[in-house]
N, C-alpha and C positions, 0 to 999 in steps of 0.2 A: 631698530633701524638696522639693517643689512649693511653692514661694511663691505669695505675692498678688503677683500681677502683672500690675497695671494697663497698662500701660505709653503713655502717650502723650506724644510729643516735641514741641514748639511751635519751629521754627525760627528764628522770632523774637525769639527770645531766647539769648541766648550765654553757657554760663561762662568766666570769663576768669583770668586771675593776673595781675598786676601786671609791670609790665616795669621789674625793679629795676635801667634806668636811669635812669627818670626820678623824676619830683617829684610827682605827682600829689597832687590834694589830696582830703583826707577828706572823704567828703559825708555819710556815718552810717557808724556804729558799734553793732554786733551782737553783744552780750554780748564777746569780746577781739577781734573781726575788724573790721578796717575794711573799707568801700566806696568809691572814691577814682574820681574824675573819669574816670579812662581807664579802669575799666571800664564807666561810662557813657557815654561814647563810641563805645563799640564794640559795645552795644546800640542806641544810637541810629543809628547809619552816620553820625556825623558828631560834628567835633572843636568846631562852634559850636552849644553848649550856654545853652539860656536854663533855667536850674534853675528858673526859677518857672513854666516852662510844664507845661501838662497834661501834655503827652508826656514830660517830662524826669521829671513825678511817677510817674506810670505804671512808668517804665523803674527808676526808684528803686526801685520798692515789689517789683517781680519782683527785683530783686537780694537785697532785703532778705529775703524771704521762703526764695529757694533758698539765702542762708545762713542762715535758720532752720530748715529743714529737713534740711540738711548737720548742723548741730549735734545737733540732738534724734534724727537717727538715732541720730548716734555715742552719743546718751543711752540708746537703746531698744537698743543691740546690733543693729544694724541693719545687715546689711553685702549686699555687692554686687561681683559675678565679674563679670571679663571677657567671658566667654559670655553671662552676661545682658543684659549692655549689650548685645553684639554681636546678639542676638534682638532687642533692641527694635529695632536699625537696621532689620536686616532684616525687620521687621513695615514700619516705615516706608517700604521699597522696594519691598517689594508693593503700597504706594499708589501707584505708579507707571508710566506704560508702560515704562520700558527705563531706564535705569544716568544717558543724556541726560536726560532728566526731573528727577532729582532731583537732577543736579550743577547744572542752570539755576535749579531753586529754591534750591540753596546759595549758588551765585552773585548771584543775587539780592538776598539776604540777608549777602554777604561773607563766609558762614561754610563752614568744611573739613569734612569728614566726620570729623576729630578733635573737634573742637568737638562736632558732633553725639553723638559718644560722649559726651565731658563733661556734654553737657545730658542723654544718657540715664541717666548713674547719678544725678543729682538726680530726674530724675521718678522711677526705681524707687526710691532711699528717699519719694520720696514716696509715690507709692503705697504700699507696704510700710507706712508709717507710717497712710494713712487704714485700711486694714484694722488695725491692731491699736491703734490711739488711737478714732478716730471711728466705723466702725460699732461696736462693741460701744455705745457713748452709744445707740445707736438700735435696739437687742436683734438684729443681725445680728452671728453669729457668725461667723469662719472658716469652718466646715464648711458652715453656713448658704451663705452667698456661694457656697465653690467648686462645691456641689450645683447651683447658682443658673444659672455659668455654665456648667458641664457641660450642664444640661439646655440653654441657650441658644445652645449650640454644635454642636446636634442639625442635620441638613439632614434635608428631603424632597424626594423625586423626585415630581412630581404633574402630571397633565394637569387642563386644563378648561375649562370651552364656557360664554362670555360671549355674553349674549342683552340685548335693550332691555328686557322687559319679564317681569314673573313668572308670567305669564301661558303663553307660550312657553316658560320653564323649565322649568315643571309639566308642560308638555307633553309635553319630552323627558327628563326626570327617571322619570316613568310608564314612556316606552321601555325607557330603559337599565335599568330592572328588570324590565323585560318580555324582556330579552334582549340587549336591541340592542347593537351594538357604540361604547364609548362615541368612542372614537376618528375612528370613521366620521361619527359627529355630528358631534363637534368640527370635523371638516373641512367640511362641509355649512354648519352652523349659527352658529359659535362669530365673533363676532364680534374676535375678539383677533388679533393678529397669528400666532398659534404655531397657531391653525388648520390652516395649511400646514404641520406636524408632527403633525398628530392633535392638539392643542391642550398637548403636551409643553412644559412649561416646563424641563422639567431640575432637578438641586437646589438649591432655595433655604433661604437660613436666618431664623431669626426676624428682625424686624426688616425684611425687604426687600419685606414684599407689605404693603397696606397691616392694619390691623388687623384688620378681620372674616375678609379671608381667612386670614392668618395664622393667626387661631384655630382656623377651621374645619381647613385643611389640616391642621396639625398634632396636630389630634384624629383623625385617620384613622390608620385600622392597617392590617394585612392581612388579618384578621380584620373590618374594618371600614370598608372601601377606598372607600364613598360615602356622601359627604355630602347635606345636603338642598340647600334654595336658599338662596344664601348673598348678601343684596346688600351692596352697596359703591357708593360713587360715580360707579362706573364705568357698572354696571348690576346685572346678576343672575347669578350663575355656579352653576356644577354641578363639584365637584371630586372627583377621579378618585384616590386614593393607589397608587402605585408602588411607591416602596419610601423605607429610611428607611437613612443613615447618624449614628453618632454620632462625634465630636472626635477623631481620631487621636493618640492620646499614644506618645510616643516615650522612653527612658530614655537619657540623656544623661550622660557623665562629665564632671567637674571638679573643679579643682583645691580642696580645702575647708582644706586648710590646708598651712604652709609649713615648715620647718627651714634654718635657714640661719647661717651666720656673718656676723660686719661687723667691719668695723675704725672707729673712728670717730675723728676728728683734725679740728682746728680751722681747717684752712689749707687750697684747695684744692691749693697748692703740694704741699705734706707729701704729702698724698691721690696725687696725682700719681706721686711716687718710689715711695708704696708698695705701686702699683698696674703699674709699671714691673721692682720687683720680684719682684711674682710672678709677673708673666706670664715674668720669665728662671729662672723654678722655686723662688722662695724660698718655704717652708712658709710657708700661710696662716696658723694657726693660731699659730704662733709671730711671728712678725709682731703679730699681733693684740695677744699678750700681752704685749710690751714695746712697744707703742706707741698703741694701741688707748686713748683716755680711758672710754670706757666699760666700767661692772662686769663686762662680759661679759667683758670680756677675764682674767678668772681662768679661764673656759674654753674659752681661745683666740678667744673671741668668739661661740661659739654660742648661739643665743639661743633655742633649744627650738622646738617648734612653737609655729606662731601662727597663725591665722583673720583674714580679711578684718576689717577696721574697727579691728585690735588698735595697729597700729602708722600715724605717718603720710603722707598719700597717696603723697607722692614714693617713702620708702621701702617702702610695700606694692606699689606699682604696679614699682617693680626685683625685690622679692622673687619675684611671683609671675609674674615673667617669666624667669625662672632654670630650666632643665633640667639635665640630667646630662648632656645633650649639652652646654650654653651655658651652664657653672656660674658664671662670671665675669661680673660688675655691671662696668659704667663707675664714675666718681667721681659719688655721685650726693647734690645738696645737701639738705639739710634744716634746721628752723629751730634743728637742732642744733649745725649741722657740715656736713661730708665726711666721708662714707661708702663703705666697699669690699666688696661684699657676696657670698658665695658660698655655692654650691648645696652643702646636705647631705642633706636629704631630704624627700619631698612624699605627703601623703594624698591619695589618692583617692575621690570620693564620686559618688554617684549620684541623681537626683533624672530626675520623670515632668518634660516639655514636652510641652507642643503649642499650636502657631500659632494654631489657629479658637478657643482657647480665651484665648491670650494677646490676640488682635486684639479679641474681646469686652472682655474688661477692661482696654483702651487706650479701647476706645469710651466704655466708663462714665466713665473718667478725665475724658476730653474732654468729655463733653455735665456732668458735675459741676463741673469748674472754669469751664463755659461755654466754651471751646475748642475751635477746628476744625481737624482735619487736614488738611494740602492732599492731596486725592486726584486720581487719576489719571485724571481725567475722567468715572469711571465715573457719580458720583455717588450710587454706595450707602452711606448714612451704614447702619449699624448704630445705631438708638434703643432701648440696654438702658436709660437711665437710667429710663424712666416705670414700665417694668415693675417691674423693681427693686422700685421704691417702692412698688408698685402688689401686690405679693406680702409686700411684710415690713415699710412703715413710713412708710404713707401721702406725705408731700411735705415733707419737713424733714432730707434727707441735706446736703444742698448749704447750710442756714444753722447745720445741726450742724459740719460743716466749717469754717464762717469762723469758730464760734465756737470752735472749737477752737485755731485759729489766734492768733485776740486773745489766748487765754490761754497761749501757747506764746512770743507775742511778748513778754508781760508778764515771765513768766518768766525770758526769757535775757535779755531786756532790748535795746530799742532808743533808742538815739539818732539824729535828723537833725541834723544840721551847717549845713549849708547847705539854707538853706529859699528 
């Protein structure tokens, strides 16, 4: 099934865990989860913290919020695969010239292309969460939306001849219905650079020309391949339709849910031996069941299928890297234990992607949170948020959001510690 999937990643910001050697101290507290100094530090890029500053408030309030949103997914059933994250990277590598590009923005930033997966599963529950909490507030449905960017993920192939004056439009507007060849103009006449192509722009999508042309072009058909005189700030254009492509979706497999065994024991020590002996052949399952502290272990430890967001992170993130090739987990900790987990069997599922469609609802992402991507010099923002609004709910998506938010924070409940 095809999700909402917004997706956009802010590099500037970092999830982090705790480094349980140290001491760090609590700076708020998020319904059971603390915030603790180091990982405001490592948002910040640096260990001299003045908490009363703007900055330090700022960097507080995004910690605060991606674990509000970590929680209330887990509230909404909200879960998130490995493959999705790894599409958002890769949306976000397409904003780049080359692989150098976006290793000098992480560097920048001090942050690993792990980290950046961490911060992609927080934006897609968040995303994931405005589609199914906040637009509906604002009578945008799901179907609504994906219809929305399907259409906004449309490209056109179009030529056309940029004149000073309407005057000269009309001029050759009259031609090219009298016969003429429009392309010929263009090259003659067409004040644009693409001129010297017969005035071929190639495919653009919504969003990148500015908006009258936009409109115009993409009301052209084949059936309907000329426009009249269309101005803009530029001057007066005559636009020519080509042809038209729509969103390439692609069906992609994934893993939707898991089977597996665990052994669970309180000592990493313990964990150790009894991972020492299965790998010299001792039965899992037998194992499990005279040592295993968890109920599972009446069935050697099996714990049935299970779905993303069921179990937690540490353990789902071992489970659903388990094959029948590489059925054996390490010792892997949880705020339960030590765990030894092994492959028994995996569903398989299918759901539509596509890139022009996921890079669209990264873009809405961004221009709604107020957010900019770092791109790759091109500088073509995609601007879906005006439309958007401009088709289903006039100019209140982005304070129906924050309000959303106050009441989610109210909810799990926050505290600051340190003010």
């Amino acid at each position: 099934m095809q999700k909402f999937f917004v997706a956009m990643v802010v590099l500037s910001t970092v999830l982090i865990y705790e480094n349980a050697f140290a001491q760090p101290a609590t700076v708020a507290v998020v319904g059971s989860k603390t915030i603790t100094t180091i990982q405001l530090e490592r948002v910040m890029g640096t260990t001299a913290i003045n908490l009363q500053s703007e900055e330090a408030r700022i960097a507080m309030d995004g910690l605060i919020e991606d674990e509000i949103i970590r929680q209330e997914a887990k509230t909404q059933g909200i879960v998130v695969d490995s493959k999705q994250i790894d599409q958002v990277v890769n949306i976000i590598k397409q904003r780049f010239t080359d692989e150098a590009g976006l290793e000098n923005a992480m560097s920048k930033k001090g942050i690993t292309l792990d980290d950046l997966k961490e911060r992609g599963q927080i934006v897609f529950q968040r995303v994931q969460l405005i589609a199914k909490c906040v637009m509906p507030r604002v009578g945008i449905t799901q179907q609504m939306f994906e219809k929305f960017c399907e259409d906004y993920a449309v490209k056109v192939h179009a030529r056309h001849i940029l004149v000073a004056t309407e005057e000269e439009a009309a001029g050759l507007l009259k031609q090219i219905k009298e016969g003429a060849d429009f392309a010929e103009l263009a090259s003659k006449h067409s004040t644009c650079p693409s001129h010297a192509r017969g005035g071929d722009l190639g495919f653009f999508g919504h969003g990148q020309m500015v908006k009258e042309f936009d409109e115009a072009a993409f009301n052209l058909t084949k059936e309907n391949p000329l426009s009249g005189i269309v101005k803009t700030q530029f001057g007066y254009h005559l636009i020519q339709f080509i042809d038209r492509v729509s969103a390439e979706k692609k069906k992609v497999e994934f893993i939707d849910k898991m089977d597996v065994r665990h052994i669970l024991v309180k000592t990493e020590e313990e964990a150790n031996i009894l991972l020492k002996q299965i790998k010299e052949g001792v039965d899992f399952a037998e194992l499990a069941g005279k040592h295993s502290t968890c109920p599972s272990r009446e069935r050697g430890g099996d714990l049935g299928f299970f779905g993303r967001g069921q179990m937690v992170k540490e353990f789902e993130d071992a489970a659903f890297n388990l094959t029948k090739e590489n059925p054996l987990s390490g010792v892997v900790k949880t705020q339960f234990g030590y765990h030894i987990l092994q492959f028994v069997d995996n569903k398989i599922a299918t759901r539509e992607e596509s890139i022009e469609i996921d890079r669209i609802k990264q873009d809405l992402y961004s221009q709604l949170m107020g957010q900019n991507f770092i791109v790759a010099g091109d500088g073509l923002e995609i601007q879906i948020l005006k439309p958007l609004e401009e088709r289903f709910i006039g100019d209140n998506l982005k304070a129906t959001y924050e309000k959303w938010m106050q009441e989610t924070k109210k909810r799990i409940g926050v505290k600051v510690i340190v003010k």
